[in-house]
C-alpha positions as CSV (number, residue, x, y, z in Angstrom):
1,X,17.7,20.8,-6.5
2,X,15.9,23.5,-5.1
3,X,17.6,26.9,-3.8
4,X,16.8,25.5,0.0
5,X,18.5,22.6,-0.7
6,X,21.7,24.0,-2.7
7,X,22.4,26.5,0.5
8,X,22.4,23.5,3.2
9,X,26.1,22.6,4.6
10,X,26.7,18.9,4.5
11,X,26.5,18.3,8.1
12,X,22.7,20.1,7.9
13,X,22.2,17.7,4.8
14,X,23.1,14.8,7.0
15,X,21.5,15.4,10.3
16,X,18.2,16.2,7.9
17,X,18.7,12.8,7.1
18,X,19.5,11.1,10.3
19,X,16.2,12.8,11.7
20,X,14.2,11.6,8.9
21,X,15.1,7.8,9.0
22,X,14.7,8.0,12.4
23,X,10.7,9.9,12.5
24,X,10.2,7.5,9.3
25,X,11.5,4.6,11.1
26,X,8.7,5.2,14.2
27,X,6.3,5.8,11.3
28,X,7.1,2.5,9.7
29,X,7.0,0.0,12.9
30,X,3.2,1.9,13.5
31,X,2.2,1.2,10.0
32,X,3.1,-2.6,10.6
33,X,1.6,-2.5,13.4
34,X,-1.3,-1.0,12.2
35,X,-1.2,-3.4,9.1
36,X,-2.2,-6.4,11.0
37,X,-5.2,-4.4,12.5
38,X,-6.5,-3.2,9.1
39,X,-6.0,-7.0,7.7
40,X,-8.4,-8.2,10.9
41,X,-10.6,-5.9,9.8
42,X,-11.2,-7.3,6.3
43,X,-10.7,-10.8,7.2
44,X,-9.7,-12.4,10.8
45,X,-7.6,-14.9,8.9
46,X,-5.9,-12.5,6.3
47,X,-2.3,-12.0,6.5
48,X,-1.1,-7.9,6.8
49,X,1.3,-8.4,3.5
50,X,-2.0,-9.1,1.7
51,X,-4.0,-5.9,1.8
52,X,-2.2,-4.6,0.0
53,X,-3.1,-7.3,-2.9
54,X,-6.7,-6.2,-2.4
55,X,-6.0,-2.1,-2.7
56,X,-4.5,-2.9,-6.0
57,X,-7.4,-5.3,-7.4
58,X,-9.7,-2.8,-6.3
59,X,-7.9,0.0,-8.3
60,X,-6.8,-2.5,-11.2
61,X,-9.8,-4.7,-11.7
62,X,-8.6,-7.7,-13.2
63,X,-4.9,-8.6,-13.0
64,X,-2.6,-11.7,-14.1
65,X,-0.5,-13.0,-11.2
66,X,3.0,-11.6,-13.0
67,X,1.0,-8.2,-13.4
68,X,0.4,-8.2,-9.7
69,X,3.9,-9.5,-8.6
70,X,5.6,-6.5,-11.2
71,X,2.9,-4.2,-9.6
72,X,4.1,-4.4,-6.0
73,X,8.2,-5.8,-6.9
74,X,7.7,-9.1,-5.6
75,X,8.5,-12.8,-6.7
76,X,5.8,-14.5,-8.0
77,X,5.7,-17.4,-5.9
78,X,4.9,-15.0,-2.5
79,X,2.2,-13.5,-4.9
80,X,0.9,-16.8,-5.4
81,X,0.6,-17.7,-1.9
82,X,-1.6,-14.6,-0.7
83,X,-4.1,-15.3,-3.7
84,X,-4.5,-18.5,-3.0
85,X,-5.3,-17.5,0.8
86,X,-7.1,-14.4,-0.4
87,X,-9.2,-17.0,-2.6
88,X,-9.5,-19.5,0.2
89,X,-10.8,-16.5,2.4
90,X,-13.5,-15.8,-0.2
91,X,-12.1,-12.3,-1.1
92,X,-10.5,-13.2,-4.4
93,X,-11.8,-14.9,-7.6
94,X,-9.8,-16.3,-10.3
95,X,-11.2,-16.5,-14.2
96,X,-9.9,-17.5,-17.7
97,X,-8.1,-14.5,-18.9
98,X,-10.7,-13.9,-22.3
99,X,-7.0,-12.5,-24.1
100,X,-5.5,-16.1,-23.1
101,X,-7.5,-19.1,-22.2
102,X,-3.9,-20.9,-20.4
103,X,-3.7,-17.6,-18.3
104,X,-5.9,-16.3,-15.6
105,X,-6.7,-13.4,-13.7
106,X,-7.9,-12.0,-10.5
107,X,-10.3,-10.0,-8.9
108,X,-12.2,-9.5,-6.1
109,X,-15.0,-11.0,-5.2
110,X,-18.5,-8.7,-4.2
111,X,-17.4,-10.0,-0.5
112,X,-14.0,-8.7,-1.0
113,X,-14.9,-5.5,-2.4
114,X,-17.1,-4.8,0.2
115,X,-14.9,-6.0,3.1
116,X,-12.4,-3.5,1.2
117,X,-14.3,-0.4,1.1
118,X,-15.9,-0.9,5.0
119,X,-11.9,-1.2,6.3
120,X,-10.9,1.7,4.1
121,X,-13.9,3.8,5.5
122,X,-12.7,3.0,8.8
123,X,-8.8,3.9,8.0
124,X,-9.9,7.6,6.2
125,X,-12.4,8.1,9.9
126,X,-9.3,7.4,11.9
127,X,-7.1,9.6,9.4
128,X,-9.5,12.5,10.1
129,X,-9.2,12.0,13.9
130,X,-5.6,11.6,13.8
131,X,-5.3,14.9,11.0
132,X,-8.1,17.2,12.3
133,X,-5.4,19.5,14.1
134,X,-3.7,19.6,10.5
135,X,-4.9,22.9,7.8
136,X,-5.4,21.7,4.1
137,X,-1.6,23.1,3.3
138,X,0.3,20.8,5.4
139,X,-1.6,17.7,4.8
140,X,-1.5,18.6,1.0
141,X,2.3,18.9,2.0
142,X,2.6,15.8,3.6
143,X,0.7,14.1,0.6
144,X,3.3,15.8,-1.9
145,X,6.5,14.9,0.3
146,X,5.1,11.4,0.5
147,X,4.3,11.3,-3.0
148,X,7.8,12.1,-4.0
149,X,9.4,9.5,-1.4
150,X,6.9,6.6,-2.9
151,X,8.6,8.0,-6.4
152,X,11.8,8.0,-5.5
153,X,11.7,4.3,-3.7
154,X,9.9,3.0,-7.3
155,X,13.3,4.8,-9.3
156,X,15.2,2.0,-7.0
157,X,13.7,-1.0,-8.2
């Protein structure tokens, strides 16, 4: 806990809080409302839940379907049904995992990849309009505070 913290009265702990959910709340209904943009952007038909999917091949390269569904800490039968939509869109490729010939695994396809990395170029342009007011110590801030609340959610799990 850090000295800051230690000297904060409990009502100043909890109305911390209370502002918090409720700027991360706002933050959170314009990310999901921004989600279904960013999807369109890849794919017209491509569900918001399932960018996500594609972020993760691109970083991972070749995943099983459990790997994916313990990746993001969902069931494997909603995992399931975005590949096989991702597949049907063209942006995902299934092969015979080389380690185990019953098993396979995903990636993307060179359509995928490339619909990927044109959306993301997009999102970073619209990050530097939105940020430009920002100096490099509060956005490396903001990426450290952020960082730590990503942490602290995975702990949860």
């Amino acid at each position: 806990m850090t000295e800051q913290a230690s000297s904060a009265t409990p009502q100043q702990h909890e109305a911390a809080i209370d502002t918090l959910e409720q700027a991360l709340s706002v933050l959170w209904r314009r990310a999901r409302s921004n989600s279904y943009k960013v999807a369109r952007e890849v794919h017209p038909d491509m569900e918001p839940a399932a960018y996500g999917l594609l972020v993760l091949l691109q970083k991972q390269q070749d995943m099983r379907l459990t790997d994916i569904a313990a990746s993001i800490g969902i069931g494997k039968p909603s995992v399931s049904r975005q590949i096989v939509m991702l597949e049907n869109l063209g942006l995902v490729q299934k092969h015979a995992d080389p380690l185990d010939g019953r098993a396979q695994t995903i990636s993307l396809t060179p359509a995928g990849a490339q619909a990927l990395a044109k959306t993301q170029c997009a999102r970073k342009e619209l990050f530097r309009t939105l940020l430009e007011g920002w100096d490099a110590a509060e956005l490396e801030q903001l990426g450290s505070l952020l960082t730590k609340l990503n942490d602290s959610y995975a702990r949860d799990r």
